[in-house]
N, C-alpha and C positions, 0 to 999 in steps of 0.2 A: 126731093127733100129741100128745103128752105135752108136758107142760108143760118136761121137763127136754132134749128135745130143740129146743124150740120157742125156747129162751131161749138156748139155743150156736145156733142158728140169728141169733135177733138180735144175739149178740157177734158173729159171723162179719162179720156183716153190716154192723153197723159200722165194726168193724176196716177189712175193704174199702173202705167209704166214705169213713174217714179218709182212709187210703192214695191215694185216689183224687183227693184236695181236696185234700193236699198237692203231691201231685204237679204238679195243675196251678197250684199257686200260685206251689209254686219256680218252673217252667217262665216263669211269667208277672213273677217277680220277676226274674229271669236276663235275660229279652227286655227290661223295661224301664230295668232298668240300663244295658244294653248300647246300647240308642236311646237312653237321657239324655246318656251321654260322648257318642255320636254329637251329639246334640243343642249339647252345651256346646261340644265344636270349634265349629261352625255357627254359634252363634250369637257365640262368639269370633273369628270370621273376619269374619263380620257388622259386627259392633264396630268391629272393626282397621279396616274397608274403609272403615267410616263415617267413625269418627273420624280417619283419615289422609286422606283423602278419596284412596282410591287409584284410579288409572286402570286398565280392563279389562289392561292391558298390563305394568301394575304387579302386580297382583294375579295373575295369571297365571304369572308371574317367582316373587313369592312363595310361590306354592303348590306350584312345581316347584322352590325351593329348600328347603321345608319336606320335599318326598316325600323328596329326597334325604335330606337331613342324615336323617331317621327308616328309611331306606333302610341308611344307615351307622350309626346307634346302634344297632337293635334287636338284630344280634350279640351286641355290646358289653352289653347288657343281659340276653342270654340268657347270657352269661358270667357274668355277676354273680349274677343270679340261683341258679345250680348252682354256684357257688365259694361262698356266702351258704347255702346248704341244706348245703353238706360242710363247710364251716368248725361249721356247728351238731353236727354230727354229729360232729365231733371233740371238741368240747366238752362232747357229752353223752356222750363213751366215760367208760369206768368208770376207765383206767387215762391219763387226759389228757397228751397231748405237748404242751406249750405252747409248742414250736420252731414243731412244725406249725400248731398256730392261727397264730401270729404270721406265719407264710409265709403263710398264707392271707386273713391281713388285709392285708398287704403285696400280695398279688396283688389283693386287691380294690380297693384304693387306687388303682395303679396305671392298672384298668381304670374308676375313676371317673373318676380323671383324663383320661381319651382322652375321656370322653364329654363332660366340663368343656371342654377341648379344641375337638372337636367344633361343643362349642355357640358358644363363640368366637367360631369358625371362621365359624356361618354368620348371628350376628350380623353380622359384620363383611362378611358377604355380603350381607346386606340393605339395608344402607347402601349398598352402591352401586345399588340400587335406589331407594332415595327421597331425596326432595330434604331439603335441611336442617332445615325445621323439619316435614317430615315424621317423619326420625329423630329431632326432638326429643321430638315426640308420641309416638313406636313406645317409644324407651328409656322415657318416665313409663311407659308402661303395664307393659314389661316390670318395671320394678324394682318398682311396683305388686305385681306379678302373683308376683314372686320373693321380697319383703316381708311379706307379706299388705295386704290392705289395712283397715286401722286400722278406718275410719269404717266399712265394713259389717262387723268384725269377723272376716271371711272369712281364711282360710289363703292362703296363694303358690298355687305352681303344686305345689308339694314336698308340700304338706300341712301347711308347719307356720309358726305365727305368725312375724314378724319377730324376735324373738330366736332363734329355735330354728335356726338355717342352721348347716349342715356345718360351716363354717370354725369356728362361737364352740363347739362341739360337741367338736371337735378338740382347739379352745388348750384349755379347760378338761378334756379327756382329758391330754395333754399337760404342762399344770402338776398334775396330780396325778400323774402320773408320777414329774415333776422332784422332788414333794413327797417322794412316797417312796424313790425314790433316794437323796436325800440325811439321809433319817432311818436307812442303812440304812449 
């Protein structure tokens, strides 16, 4: 074999090998992403159960109140999601309608809202599952959890530090609004 086929022989060869190590890396990066959220519920539930010290009977209640409410958001999120990808898409036309973006931020609003809603809804359902100072423990954790929490440094549940929540997001969209309205 000649040396200039012997050398696209070993590019080939590597090439493939590459392909072949990445492939199962992704594969293996994908699986254990997907068992750590598995994991983090679990071990969040874990938590809750400890720290509220809830009864098989409570905890049961809670889980079939959680299937639910996630039963009735995911919709609501798969909405979001596809009005959230077409709003971008309006944005990135060459010839912008910015009636349309602003309708489609209005409809996304709207459907954050059901899901804000929602959550409400089934706090306010869990409470009547636990006794008082067990809701008092459940709400630290939740506002913890919706916060971040400071002293690990950690983000909420949203992702993003204690200032960064929707509402202070809004007012300061909102007063720059106002600001420029009124300079105009």
């Amino acid at each position: 074999m000649s040396k200039k086929s012997l050398s696209w022989l070993l590019v080939i060869s590597l090439i493939i090998n590459f392909s072949v190590l990445a492939t199962f890396s992704y594969y293996r990066w994908l699986h254990n992403s997907e068992s750590s959220t598995r994991s983090h519920r679990s071990d969040y539930r874990s938590r809750m159960k400890k720290r509220l010290h809830l009864t098989d009977e409570q905890e049961k209640q809670i889980s079939e109140l959680r299937s639910q409410f996630y039963d009735r958001i995911r919709p609501l999120r798969k909405k979001i999601h596809i009005q959230r990808r077409e709003m971008m898409q309006l944005i990135g036309d060459e010839n912008v309608d910015t009636n349309m973006v602003m309708q489609k931020l209005d409809s996304l609003k709207k459907l954050e809202k059901q899901i804000d809603v929602e959550s409400v809804k089934n706090l306010l359902r869990y409470r009547e599952v636990l006794s008082p100072e067990q809701q008092k423990k459940f709400f630290e954790m939740i506002t913890s959890r919706m916060h971040g929490d400071s002293r690990r440094g950690k983000p909420g549940a949203d992702g993003k530090k204690a200032m960064d929540c929707p509402a202070d997001s809004m007012n300061k969209y909102n007063s720059h609004e106002d600001k420029n309205r009124s300079k105009k």
